[in-house]
C-alpha positions as CSV (number, residue, x, y, z in Angstrom):
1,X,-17.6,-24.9,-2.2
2,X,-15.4,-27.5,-4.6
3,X,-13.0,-25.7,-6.4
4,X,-12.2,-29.0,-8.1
5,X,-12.0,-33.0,-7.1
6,X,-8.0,-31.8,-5.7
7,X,-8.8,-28.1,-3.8
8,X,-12.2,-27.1,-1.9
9,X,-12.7,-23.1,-1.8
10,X,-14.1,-21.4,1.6
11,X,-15.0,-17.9,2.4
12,X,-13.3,-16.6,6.0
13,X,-15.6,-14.2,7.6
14,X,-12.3,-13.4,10.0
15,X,-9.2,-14.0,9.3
16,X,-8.3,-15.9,13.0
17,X,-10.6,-18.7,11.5
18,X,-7.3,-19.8,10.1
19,X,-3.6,-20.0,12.4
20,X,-0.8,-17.4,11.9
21,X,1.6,-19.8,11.0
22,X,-0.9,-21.3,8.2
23,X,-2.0,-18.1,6.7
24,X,2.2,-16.8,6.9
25,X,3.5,-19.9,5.2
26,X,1.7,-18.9,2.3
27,X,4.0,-16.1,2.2
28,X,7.1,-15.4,-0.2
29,X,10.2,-12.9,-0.2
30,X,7.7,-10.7,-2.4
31,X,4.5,-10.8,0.1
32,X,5.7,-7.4,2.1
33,X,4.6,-7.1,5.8
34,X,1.1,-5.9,4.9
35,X,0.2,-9.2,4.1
36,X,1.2,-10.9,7.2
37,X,-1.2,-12.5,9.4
38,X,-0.1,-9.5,12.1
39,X,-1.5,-6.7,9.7
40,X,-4.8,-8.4,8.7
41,X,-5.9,-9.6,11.5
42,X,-5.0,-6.4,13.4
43,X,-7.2,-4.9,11.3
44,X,-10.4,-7.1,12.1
45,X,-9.7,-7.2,15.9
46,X,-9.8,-3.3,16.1
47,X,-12.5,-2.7,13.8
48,X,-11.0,-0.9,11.5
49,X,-12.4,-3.2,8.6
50,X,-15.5,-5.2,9.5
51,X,-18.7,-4.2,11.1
52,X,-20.0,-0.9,9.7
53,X,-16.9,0.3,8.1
54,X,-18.2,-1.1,4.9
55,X,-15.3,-3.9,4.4
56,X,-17.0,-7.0,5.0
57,X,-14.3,-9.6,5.5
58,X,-14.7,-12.2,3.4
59,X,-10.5,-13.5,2.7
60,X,-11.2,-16.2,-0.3
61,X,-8.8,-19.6,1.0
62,X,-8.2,-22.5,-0.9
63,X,-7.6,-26.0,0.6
64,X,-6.1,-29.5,-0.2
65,X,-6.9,-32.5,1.7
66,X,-7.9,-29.9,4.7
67,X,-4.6,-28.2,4.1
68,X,-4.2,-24.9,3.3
69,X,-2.5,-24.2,0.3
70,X,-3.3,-20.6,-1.0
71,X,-5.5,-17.5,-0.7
72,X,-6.5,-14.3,-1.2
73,X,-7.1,-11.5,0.9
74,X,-10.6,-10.3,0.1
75,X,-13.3,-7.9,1.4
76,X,-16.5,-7.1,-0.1
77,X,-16.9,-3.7,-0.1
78,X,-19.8,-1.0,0.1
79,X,-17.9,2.0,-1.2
80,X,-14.7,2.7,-2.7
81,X,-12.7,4.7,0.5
82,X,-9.0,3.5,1.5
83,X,-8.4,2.4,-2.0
84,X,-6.0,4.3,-3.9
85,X,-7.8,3.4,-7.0
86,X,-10.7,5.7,-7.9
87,X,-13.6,4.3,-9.6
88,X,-16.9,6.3,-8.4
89,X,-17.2,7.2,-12.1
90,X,-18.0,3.3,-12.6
91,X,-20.1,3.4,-10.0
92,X,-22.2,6.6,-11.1
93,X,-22.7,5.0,-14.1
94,X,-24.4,2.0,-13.2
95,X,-26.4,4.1,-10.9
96,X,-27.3,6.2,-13.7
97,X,-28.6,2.8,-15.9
98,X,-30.7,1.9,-12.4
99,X,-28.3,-0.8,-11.2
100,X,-25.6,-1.6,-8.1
101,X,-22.1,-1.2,-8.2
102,X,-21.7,-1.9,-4.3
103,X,-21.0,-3.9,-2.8
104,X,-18.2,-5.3,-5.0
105,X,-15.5,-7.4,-4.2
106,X,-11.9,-6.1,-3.8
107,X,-8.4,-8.3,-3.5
108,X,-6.3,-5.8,-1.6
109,X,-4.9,-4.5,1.7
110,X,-6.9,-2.0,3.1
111,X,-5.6,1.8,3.2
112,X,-2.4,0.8,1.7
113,X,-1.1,1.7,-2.2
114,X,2.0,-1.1,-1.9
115,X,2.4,-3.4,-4.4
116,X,2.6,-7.4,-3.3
117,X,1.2,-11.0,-4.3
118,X,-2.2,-10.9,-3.7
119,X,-2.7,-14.9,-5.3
120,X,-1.1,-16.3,-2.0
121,X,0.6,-19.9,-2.9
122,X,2.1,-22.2,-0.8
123,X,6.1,-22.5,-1.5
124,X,6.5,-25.8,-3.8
125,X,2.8,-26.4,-4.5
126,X,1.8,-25.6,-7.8
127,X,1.4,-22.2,-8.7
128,X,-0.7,-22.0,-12.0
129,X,-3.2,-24.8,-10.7
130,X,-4.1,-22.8,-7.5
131,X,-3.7,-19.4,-9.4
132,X,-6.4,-20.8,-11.7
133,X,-8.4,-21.9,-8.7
134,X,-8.6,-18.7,-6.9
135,X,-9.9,-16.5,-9.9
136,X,-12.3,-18.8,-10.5
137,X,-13.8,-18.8,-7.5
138,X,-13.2,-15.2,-7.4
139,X,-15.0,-15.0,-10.6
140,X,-17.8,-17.4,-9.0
141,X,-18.8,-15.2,-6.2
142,X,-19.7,-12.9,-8.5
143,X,-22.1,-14.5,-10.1
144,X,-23.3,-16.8,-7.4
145,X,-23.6,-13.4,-5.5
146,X,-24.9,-11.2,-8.3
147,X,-22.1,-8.7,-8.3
148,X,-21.2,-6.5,-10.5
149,X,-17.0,-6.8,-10.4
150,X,-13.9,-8.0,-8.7
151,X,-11.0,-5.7,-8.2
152,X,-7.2,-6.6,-7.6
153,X,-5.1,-3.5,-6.4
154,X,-1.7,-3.5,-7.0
155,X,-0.4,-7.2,-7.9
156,X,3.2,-8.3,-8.5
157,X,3.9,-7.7,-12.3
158,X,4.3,-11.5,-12.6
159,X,0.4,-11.7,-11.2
160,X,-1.1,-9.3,-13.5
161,X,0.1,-10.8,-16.7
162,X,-2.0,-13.9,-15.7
163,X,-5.4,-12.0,-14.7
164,X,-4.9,-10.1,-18.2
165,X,-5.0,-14.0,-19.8
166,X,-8.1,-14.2,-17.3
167,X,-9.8,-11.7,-18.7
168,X,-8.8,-9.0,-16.3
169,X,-9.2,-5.1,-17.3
170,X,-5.5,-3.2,-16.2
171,X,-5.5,-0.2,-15.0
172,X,-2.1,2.1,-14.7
173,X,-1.6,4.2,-10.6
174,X,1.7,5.8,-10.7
175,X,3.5,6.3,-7.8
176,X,6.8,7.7,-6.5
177,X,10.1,5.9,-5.1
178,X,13.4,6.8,-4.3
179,X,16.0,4.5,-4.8
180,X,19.4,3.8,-3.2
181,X,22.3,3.9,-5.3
182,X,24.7,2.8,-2.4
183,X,25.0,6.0,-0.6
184,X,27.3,6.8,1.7
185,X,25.8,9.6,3.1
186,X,23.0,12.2,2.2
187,X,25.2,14.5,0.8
188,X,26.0,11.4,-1.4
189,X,22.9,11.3,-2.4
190,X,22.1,15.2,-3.6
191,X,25.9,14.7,-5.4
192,X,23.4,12.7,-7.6
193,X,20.5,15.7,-7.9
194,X,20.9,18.7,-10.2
195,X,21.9,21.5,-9.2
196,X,18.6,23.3,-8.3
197,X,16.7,20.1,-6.6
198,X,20.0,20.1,-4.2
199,X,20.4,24.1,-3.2
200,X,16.0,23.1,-2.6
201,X,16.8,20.7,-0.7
202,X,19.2,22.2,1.4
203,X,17.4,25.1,1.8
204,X,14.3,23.0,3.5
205,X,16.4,21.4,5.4
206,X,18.2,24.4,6.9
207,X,15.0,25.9,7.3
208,X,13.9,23.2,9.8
209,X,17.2,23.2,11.6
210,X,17.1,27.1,12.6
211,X,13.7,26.4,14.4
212,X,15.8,24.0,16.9
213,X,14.0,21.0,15.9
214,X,15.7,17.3,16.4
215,X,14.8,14.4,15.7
216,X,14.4,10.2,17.6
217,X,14.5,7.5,15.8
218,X,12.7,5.0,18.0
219,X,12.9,1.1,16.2
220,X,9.1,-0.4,17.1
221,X,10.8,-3.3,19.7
222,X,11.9,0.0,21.5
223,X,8.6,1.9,21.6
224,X,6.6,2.5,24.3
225,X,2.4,3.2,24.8
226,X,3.3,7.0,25.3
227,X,5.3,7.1,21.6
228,X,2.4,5.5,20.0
229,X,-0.3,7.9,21.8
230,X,1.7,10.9,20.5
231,X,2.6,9.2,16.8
232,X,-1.6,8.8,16.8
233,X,-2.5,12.2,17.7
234,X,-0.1,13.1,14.8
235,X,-1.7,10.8,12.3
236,X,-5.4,12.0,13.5
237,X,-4.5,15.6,13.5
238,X,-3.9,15.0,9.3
239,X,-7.0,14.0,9.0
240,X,-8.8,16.4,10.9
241,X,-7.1,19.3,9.0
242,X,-9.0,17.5,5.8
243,X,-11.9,17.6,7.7
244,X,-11.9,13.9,7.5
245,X,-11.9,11.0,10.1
246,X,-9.0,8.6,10.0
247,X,-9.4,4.8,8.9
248,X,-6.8,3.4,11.9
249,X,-7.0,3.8,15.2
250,X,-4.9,4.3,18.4
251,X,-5.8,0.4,19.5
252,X,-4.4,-0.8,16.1
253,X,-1.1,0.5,15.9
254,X,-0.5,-0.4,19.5
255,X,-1.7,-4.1,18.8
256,X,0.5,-3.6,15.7
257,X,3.7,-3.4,16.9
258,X,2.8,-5.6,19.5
259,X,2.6,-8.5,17.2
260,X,5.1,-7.3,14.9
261,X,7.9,-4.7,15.8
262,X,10.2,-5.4,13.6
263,X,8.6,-4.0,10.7
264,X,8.0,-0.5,12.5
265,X,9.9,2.5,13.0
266,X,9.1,5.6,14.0
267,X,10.5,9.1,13.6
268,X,9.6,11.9,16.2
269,X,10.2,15.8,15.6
270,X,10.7,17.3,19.1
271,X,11.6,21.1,19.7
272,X,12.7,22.2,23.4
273,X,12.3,18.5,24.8
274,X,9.0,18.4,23.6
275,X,7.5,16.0,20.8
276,X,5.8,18.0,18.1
277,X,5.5,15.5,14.9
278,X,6.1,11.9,13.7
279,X,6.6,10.0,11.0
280,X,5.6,6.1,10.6
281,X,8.1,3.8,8.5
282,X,7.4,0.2,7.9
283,X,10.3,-1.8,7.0
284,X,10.9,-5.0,5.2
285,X,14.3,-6.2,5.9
286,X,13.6,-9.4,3.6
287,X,13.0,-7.2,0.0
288,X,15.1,-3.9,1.2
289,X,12.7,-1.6,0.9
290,X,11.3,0.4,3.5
291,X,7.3,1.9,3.3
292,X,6.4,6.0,4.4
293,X,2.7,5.4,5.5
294,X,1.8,8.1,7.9
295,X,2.8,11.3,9.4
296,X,1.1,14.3,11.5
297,X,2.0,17.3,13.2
298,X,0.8,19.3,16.4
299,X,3.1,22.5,15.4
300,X,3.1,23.9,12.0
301,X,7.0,24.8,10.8
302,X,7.9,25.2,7.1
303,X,9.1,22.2,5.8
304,X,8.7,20.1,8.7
305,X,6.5,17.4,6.1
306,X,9.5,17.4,4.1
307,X,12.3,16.3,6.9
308,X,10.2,14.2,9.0
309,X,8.4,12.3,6.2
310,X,11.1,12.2,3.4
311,X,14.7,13.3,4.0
312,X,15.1,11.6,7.6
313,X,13.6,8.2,5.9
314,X,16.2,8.4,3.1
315,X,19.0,8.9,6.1
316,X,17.6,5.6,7.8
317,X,18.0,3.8,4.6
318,X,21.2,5.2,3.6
319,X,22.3,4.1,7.3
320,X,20.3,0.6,7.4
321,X,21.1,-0.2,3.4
322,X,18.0,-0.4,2.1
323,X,17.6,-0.4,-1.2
324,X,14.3,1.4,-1.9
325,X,11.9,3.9,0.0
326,X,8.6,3.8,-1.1
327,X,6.7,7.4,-0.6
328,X,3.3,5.9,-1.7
329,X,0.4,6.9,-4.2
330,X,0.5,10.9,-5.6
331,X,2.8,13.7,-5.1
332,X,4.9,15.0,-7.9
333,X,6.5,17.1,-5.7
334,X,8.0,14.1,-4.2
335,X,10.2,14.1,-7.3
336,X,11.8,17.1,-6.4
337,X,13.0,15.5,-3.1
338,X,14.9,12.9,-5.1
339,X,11.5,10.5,-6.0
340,X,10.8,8.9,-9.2
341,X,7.6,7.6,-10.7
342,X,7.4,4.7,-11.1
343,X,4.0,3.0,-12.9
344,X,2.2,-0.2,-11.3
345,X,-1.1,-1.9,-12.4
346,X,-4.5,-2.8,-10.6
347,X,-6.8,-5.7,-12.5
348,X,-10.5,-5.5,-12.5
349,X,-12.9,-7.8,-13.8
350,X,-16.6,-6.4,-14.8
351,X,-19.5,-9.3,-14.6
352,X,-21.6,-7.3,-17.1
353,X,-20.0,-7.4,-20.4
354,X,-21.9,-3.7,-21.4
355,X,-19.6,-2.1,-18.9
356,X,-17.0,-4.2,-19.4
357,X,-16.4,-2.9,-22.9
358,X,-17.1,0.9,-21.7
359,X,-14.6,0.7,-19.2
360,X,-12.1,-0.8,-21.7
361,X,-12.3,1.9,-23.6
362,X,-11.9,4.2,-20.5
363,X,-8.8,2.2,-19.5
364,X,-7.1,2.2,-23.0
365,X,-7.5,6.5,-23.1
366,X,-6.5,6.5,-19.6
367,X,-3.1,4.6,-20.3
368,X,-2.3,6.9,-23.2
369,X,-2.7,9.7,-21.0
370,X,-0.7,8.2,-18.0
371,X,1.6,7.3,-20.4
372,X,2.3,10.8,-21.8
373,X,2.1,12.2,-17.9
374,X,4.9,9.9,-17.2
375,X,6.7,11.1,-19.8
376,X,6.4,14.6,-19.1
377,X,7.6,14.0,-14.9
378,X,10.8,11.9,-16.6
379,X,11.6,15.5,-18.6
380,X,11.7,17.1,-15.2
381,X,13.8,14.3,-13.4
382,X,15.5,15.4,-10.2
383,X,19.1,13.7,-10.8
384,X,21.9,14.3,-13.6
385,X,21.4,11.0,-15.3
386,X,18.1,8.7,-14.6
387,X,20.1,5.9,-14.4
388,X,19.5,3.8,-11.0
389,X,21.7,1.3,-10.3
390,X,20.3,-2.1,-9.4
């Protein structure tokens, strides 16, 4: 479809309809490595989006003169799983008035709360022009489709100013992050925590230490097919304690780090030789900051979530200087391991302007209230002063 006389806008029904180095060169120091052509398209060759999982591939690219010169990652989706963002109240209540919710269209990365650009520009072309370009075809598959909204989850700040001028609904998630304040070491680090989060602290740790536990740190270039078979059955055995199926599979990560090892560490819990947990780190060396997706365990030991997942992540960054570990959506009792929330937006556009305004007024309560939750987590802070150095 023309986007204009200058840019035509096309629909990819999979994302290797485009090259690597095309899609990657849209990328900036902000874009993270879930937004690499590695990720996505990992995703679609092992099925877990496409096909009957209910996100429908459909990445929204915008050329010039053939060229391409942005995009966005787009899926149309058929329920509201993987997103971090919880909206089945919207959808009950256009049940409820006899109309369809789903499918919708969502701008995101799939099974992942991190925030990134999700309007993909190409470095030096120009950013408002495309920007504009995008959310209007965004907007026009929507009503050339007859859908009911478009969601954005988790934009760069500097994005979501512009979708507010677009019309845009913002919605507040709040999520935790621990930040480096150029530690030397972890004890460092709890020199920082009062008094009670560092004897807790200690205490977990020294917990998991008696039961003989150890712990290999294995960088994704040095992983092998057996580490990634054990670091799966971890992963699936989380789920299945929820009684729930997991959304990635053993034939993703393996093609995964295949295609992209440098972003990938793993951290394995063994006791008498023998492998009992992990703990999955991705880590972008470009921005600092390093991402705790996934973790599992085959032996239950108190406080084993705590080391594997938390305190020997903030070791690696200590040791690697990186600046900040993000623990991902929920969790207040991450702050009491040394987290701190931190608030970031999702934009959402509703076609019909009925439930446009109802949700409005939904979103406006909703930020007073998160607002007020924030400010009651920041009375219970885990360190001395809340000051974090840059």
């Amino acid at each position: 479809m023309k986007a204009s006389e200058k840019f035509d806008l096309e629909i990819l029904n999979h994302l290797t309809d485009v090259s690597a180095a095309d899609w990657n060169a849209l990328l900036d120091s902000d874009a993270g490595p879930f937004l690499k052509y590695e990720f996505l398209s990992a995703l679609e060759e092992t099925g877990c989006v496409g096909n009957n999982t209910g996100w429908q591939v459909a990445h929204l690219v915008l050329k010039q003169a053939g060229q391409l010169v942005g995009a966005m990652p787009l899926y149309l989706k058929r329920h509201s799983y993987g997103e971090f963002v919880f909206d089945w109240s919207w959808a009950q209540a256009y049940e409820q008035q006899g109309l369809n919710y789903y499918p919708k269209v969502l701008c995101a990365i799939p099974f992942t709360p991190v925030q990134g650009s999700r309007i993909l520009c190409k470095p030096g072309a120009n950013l408002v022009e495309i920007q504009n370009a995008l959310i209007a075809g965004l907007k026009s598959i929507l009503i050339d489709n007859d859908l009911s909204s478009a969601h954005i989850l988790f934009p760069l700040a500097t994005e979501v100013e512009h979708l507010k001028e677009q019309g845009f609904l913002l919605r507040d998630s709040v999520q935790f992050h621990w930040h480096n304040q150029a530690f030397e070491s972890f004890e460092a680090f709890l020199s920082v925590l009062t008094m009670k989060r560092r004897k807790n602290i200690r205490r977990e740790r020294e917990q998991v230490a008696r039961e003989a536990v150890t712990f290999r740190h294995v960088p994704g270039i040095d992983s092998t097919d057996q580490d990634w078979e054990f670091f799966f059955s971890c992963y699936q055995n989380t789920y299945l304690e929820h009684h729930s199926s997991p959304y990635l599979t053993e034939s993703f990560f393996k093609l995964w780090v295949k295609q992209a090892p440098e972003n990938l560490h793993l951290i394995v819990a063994e006791r008498n030789g023998n492998p009992i947990a992990a703990s999955l780190l991705v880590v972008d060396p470009q921005a600092s900051k390093t991402y705790g997706r996934y973790w599992g365990a085959l032996e239950h030991i108190p406080c084993l979530h705590f080391e594997t997942a938390y305190y020997q992540a903030i070791e690696y960054c200590i040791k690697e200087g990186l600046q900040t570990f993000e623990g991902g959506a929920q969790g207040e009792h991450k702050m009491a391991r040394g987290f701190l929330p931190t608030t970031i937006q999702s934009a959402h556009f509703i076609k019909d302007p009925r439930f446009a305004k109802a949700i409005g007024h939904f979103l406006d309560r909703e930020h007073q209230g998160i607002g007020a939750y924030v400010d009651e987590l920041a009375e219970h802070s885990p360190l001395k002063s809340t000051k974090v150095l840059p």
